[in-house]
C-alpha positions in Angstrom: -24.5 13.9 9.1 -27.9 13.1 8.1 -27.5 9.7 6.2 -25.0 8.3 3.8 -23.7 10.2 1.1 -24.8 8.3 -2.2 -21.4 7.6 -3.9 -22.3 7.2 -7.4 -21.7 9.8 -9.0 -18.3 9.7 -7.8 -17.5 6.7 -8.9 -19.1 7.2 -12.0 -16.5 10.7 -12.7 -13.8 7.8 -11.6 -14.4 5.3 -13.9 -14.5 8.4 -16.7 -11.2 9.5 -15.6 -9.8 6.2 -16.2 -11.4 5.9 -19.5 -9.5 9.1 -20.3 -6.3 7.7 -19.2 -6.7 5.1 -20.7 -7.4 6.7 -24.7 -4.3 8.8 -23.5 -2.5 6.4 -23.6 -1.7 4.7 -19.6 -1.8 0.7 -20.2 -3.5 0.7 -16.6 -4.8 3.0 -14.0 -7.0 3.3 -10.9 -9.1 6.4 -9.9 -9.8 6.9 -6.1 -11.5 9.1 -3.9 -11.3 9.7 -0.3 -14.3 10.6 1.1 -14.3 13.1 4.7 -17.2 14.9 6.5 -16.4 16.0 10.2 -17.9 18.3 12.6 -16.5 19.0 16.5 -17.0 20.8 18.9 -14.1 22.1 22.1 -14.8 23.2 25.3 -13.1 24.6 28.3 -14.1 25.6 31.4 -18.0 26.0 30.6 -17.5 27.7 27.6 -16.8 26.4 23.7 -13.4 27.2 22.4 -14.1 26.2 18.8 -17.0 24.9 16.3 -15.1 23.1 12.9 -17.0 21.5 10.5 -14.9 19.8 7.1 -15.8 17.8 4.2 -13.7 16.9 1.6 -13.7 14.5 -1.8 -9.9 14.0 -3.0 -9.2 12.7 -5.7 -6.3 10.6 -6.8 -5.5 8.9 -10.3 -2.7 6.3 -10.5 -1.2 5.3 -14.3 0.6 2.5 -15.7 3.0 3.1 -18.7 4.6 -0.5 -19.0 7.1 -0.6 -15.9 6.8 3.3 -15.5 3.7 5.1 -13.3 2.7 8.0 -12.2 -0.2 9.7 -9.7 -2.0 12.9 -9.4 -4.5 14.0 -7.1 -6.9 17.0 -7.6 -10.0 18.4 -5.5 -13.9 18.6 -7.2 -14.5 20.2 -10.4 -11.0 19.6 -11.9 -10.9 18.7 -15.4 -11.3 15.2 -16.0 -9.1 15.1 -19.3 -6.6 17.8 -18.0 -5.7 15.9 -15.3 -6.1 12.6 -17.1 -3.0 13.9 -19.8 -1.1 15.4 -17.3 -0.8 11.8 -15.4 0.3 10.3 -18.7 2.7 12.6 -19.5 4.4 12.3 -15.9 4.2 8.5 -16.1 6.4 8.8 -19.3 9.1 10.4 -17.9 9.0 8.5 -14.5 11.8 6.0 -13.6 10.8 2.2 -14.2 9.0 0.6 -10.8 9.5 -3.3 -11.2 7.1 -3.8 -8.3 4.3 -0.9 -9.1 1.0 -2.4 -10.6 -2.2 -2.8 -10.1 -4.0 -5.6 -8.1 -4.1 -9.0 -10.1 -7.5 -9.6 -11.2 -8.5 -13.1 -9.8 -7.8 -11.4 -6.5 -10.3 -8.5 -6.8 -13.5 -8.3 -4.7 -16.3 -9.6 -6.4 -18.6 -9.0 -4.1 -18.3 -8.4 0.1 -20.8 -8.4 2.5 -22.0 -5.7 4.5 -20.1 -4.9 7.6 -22.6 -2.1 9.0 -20.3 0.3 9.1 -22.4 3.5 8.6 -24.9 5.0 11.1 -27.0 7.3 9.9 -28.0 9.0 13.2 -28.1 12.9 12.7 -26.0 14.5 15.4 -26.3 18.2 16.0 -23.8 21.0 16.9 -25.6 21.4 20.0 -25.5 17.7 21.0 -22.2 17.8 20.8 -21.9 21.0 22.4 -24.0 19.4 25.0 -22.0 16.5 25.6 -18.7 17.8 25.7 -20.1 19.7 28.4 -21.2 17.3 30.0 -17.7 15.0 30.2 -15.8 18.3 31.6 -18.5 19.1 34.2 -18.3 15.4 35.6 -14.7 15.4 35.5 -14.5 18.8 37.2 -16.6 17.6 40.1 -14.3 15.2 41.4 -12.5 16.4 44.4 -9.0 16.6 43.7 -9.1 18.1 40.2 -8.2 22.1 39.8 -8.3 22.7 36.2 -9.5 21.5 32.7 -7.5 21.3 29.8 -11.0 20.7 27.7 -13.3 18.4 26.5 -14.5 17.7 22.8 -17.2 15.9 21.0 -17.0 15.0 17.4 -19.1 13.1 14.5 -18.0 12.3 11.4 -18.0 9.8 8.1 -15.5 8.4 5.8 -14.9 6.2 3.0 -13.5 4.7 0.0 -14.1 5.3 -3.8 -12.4 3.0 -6.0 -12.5 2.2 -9.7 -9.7 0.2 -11.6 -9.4 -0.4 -15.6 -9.7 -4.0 -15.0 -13.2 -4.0 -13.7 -13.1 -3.1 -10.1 -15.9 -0.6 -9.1 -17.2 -0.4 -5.4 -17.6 1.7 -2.3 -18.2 1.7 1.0 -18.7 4.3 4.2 -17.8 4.3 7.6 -19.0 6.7 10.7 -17.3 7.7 13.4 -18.2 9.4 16.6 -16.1 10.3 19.8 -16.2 11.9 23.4 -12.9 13.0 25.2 -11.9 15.4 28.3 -8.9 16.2 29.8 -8.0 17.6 33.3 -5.7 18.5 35.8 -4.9 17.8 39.7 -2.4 19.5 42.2 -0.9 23.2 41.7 2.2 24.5 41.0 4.9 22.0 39.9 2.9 18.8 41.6 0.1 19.7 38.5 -0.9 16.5 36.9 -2.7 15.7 33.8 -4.9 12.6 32.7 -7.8 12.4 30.3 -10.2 9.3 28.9 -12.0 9.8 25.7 -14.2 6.9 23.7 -14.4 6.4 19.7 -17.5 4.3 17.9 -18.9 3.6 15.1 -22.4 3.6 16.5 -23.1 7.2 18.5 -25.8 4.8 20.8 -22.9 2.7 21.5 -20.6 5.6 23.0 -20.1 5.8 26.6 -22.0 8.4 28.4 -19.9 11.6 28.5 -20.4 11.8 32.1 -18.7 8.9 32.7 -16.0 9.8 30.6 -15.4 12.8 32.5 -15.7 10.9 35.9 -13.2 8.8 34.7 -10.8 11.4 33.3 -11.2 13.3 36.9 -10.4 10.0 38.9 -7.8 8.7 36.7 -5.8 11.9 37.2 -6.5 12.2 41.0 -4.5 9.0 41.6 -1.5 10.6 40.1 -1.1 13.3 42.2 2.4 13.6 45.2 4.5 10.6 42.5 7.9 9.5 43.9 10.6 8.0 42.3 11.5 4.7 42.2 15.0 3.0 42.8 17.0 2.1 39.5 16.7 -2.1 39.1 16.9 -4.8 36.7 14.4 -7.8 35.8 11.6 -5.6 36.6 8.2 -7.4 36.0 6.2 -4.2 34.0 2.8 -4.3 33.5 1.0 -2.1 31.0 -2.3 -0.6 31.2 -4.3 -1.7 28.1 -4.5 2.0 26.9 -0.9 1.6 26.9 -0.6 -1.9 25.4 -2.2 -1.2 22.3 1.1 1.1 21.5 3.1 -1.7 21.9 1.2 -3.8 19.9 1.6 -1.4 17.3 5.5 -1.8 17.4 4.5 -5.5 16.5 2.4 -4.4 13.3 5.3 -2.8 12.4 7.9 -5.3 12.8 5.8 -7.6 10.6 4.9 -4.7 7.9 6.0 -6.3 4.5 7.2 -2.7 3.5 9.1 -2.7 6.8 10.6 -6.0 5.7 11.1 -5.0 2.0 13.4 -1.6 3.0 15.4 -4.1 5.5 14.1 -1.6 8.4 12.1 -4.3 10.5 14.3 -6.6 13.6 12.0 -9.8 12.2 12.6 -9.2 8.8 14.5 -12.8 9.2 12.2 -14.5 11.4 9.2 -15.7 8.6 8.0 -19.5 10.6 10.0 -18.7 14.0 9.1 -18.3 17.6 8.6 -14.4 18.2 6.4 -14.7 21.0 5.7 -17.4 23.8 4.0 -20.2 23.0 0.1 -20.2 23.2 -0.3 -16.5 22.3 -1.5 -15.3 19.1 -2.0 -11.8 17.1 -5.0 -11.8 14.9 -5.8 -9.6 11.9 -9.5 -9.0 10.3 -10.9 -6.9 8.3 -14.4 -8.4 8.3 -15.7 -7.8 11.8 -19.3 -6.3 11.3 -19.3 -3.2 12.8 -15.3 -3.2 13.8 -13.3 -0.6 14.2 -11.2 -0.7 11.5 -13.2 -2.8 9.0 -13.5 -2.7 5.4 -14.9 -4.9 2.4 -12.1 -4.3 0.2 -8.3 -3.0 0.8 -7.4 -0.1 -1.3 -6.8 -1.6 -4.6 -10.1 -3.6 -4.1 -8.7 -6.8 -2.8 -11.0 -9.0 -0.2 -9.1 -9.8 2.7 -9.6 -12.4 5.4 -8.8 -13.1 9.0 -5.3 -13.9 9.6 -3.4 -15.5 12.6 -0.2 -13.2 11.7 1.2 -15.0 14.6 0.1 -18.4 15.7 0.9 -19.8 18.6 4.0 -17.4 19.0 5.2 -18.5 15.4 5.5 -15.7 12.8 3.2 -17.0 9.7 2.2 -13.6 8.1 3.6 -10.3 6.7 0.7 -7.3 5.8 1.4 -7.4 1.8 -0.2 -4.8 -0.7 0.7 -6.2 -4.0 3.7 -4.2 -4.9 5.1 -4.8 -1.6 3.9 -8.6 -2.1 5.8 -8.4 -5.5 9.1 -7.6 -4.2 8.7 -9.7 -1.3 8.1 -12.6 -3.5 4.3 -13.5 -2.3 0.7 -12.2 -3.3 -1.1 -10.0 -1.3 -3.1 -10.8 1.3 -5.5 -7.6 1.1 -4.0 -5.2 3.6 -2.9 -2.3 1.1 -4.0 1.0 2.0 -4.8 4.2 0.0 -2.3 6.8 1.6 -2.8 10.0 -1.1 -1.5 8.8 -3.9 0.5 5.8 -2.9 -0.5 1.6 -2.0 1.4 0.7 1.6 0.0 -2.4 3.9 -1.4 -1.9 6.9 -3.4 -3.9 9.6 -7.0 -3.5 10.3 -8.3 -5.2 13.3 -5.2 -6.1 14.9 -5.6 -8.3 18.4 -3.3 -9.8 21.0 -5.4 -12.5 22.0 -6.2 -12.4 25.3 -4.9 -14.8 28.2 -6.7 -16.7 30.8 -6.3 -14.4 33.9 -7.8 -11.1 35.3 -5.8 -8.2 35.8 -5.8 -8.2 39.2 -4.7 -12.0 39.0 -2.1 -10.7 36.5 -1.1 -7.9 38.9 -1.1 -10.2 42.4 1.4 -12.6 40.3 3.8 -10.0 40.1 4.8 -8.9 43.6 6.6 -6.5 42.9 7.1 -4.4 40.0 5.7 -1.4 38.1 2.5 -0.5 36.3 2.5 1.9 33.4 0.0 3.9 32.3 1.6 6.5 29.9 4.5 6.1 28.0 6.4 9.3 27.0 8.8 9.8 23.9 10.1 7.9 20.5 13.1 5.6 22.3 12.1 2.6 20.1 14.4 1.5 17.1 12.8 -0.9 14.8 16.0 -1.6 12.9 17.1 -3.7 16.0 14.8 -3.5 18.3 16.1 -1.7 21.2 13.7 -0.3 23.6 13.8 3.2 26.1 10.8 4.8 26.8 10.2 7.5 30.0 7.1 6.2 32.0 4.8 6.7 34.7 2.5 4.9 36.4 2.3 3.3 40.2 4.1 1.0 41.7 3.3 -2.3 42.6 3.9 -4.1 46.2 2.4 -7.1 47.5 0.6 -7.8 44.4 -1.4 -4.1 44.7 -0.7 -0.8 43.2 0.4 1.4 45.5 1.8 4.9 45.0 2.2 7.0 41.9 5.2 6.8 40.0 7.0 9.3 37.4 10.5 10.1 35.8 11.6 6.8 35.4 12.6 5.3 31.9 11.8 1.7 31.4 14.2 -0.2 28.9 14.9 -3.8 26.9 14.6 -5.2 23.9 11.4 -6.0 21.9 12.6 -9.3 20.9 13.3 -10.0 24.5 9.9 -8.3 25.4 8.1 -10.3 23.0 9.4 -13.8 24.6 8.6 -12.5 28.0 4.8 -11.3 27.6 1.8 -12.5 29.6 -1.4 -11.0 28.6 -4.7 -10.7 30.8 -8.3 -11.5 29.5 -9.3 -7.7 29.7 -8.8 -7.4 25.9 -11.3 -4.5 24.7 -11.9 -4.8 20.8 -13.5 -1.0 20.6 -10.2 0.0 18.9 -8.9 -0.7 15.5 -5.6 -2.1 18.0 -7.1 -4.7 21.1 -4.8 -5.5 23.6 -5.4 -6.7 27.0 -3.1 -6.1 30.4 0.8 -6.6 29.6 3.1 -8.0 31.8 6.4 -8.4 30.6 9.2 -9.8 32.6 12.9 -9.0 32.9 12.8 -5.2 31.8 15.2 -2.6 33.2 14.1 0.2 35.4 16.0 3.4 35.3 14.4 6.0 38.3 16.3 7.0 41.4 
């Protein structure tokens, strides 16, 4: 990955392909491309299990026949007019889609700043070779660990193309490096597995592979001889952050308008309510230079802006692409995103804001309780929100983790959940989801 790929040309085949759409007779369309170029490397044990290396430039084309529309997606070298008529023609026959169109055009990006997104620096096969290494080697060398299931480095770029018939032309580029191992204490059937990994934009910014792997090693270490715990209610649980940025996600999702639109989503009534205590907020942005998840436009061009989705525990937003925003009776707010050929919201840089106390503050509080660091299965049902998720972790007495804990299922509601959650000041905004420490209060504990 030498520099930035210049996108020009693929725009420019974009905005010909809705040209051709267009004299074909679509009333509207958009042309995107998705750009990808990858390249990882695995290793195990000392030695590389696998090289890959990927690019890819798909194309999609999206047409508008009055109420009716229709989307194909082809690779390079298609035939622009081929695929242009064939579009048409399905958008014809398609069923009417009172909600399908295109962005409005007041609300299109006119121009966005640069959010450094892209770095250029060249990364070889053998660097990551090298580094992957590297995190397995350190991870190996702590006492305790017996096996490796491998390590992996990986560099990579990816963007958006976008050109609409009503004047919208940009692009932008993203890179993307990463370092992960993961290893294995004990023998038999007390084996235990852990891992640590870290993702960034800027390879200069990534954590040195070696202390990945130290990490990895030592994380997993502390897991080894786990008991059983006795069955209770109104546990206190406190979640890890790696953990707590799942559970954020199943608040992303309760307040995705598309969520709310099918009728799927437990706050689909709760628009201006309490959802979560007062004083704690979820934030959305997808203008943070050099964030995670940043981009200057949404996929159908549209700027967005920071949002409090929550504010001060009260529900004030839903993530709208237009169509969704058309059903649900409110504009978009510039979260739509490109998902082959279809428009769906999303978030971007989605935070729990952090609270006022450490971790360890956070942990002394509770006395007694439970500490998760991995969550294990699907037990959540966003329809009503009822929560059952296996866990392990280590358990906490005194206000300090103890022993290692597994087999236990921790259960409640997320509505409940959300009313009982105190969050730390650890939040870490590497991830495209930040969340800091989690404790929540009055859970049920299903072990011995």
């Amino acid at each position: 990955m030498s520099s930035e790929i210049d996108s020009s040309t693929l725009l420019s085949r974009a905005s010909q392909l809705i040209d051709l759409a267009r004299k074909a007779g679509a009333d509207a369309a958009d042309a995107v491309v998705v750009r990808s170029r990858s390249q990882s490397v695995s290793v195990r044990l000392g030695k590389v299990e696998g090289t890959e290396s990927s690019e890819s430039d798909d194309f999609s084309l999206r047409v508008f026949i009055g109420k009716r529309v229709a989307s194909v997606s082809a690779n390079p070298g298609f035939d622009l007019q081929a695929l242009a008529e064939r579009a048409v023609a399905m958008a014809r026959v398609s069923p009417e889609d009172p909600f399908a169109c295109l962005a409005d055009e007041a609300s299109l990006a006119k121009s966005y700043p640069n959010l450094q997104l892209f770095d250029a620096t060249e990364v070889s096969s053998e660097m990551l070779r090298e580094a992957a290494l590297a995190a397995e080697a350190a991870a190996l060398a702590v006492k305790g660990v017996t096996n490796s299931s491998g390590a992996g480095a990986s560099a990579g770029m990816g963007g958006l193309v976008l050109a609409t018939s009503h004047g919208f032309a940009g692009s932008y580029m993203g890179s993307r490096f990463g370092h992960s191992v993961s290893v294995i204490a004990g023998e038999g059937t007390g084996m235990e597995r852990d891992y640590d990994f870290d993702s960034r934009l800027y390879y200069a910014e990534l954590d040195d592979p070696a202390d990945i792997g130290r990490r990895a090693g030592e994380r997993v270490v502390k897991r080894i001889n786990p008991r059983q715990v006795p069955t209770g209610k109104n546990v206190t649980v406190i979640f890890d952050p790696r953990v707590a940025r799942g559970f954020v996600g199943h608040i992303a999702g309760a307040i995705n308008g598309a969520a709310v639109a099918r009728k799927t989503s437990f706050l689909r009534d709760r628009m201006g309510q309490q959802v979560l205590k007062s004083g704690l907020s979820i934030t959305d942005d997808p203008l943070i230079v050099r964030g995670p998840a940043s981009r200057p436009f949404d996929g159908e061009g549209v700027s967005g802006e920071r949002l409090a989705m929550i504010e001060d525990g009260v529900l004030k937003h839903w993530f709208l692409s237009t169509s969704t925003g058309r059903e649900l009776g409110l504009p978009t707010n510039g979260r739509g995103v490109r998902g082959g050929t279809a428009v769906s919201p999303s978030s971007t840089n989605l935070a729990l804001e952090p609270g006022d106390i450490s971790p360890e503050e956070l942990i002394r509080s509770v006395g007694n309780g439970f500490y998760v660091t991995e969550l294990i299965g699907h037990g959540v049902n966003m329809i009503t929100g009822e929560y059952s998720r296996g866990a392990t972790g280590f358990w906490i007495e005194n206000g300090e983790l103890t022993f290692p804990v597994s087999e236990v299922t921790i259960a409640s509601n997320l509505k409940d959940m959300f009313m009982r959650l105190t969050p730390a000041n650890d939040v870490d905004r590497k991830f495209g989801v930040a969340a800091p420490t989690l404790a929540i209060e009055g859970m049920t504990l299903a072990g011995q």
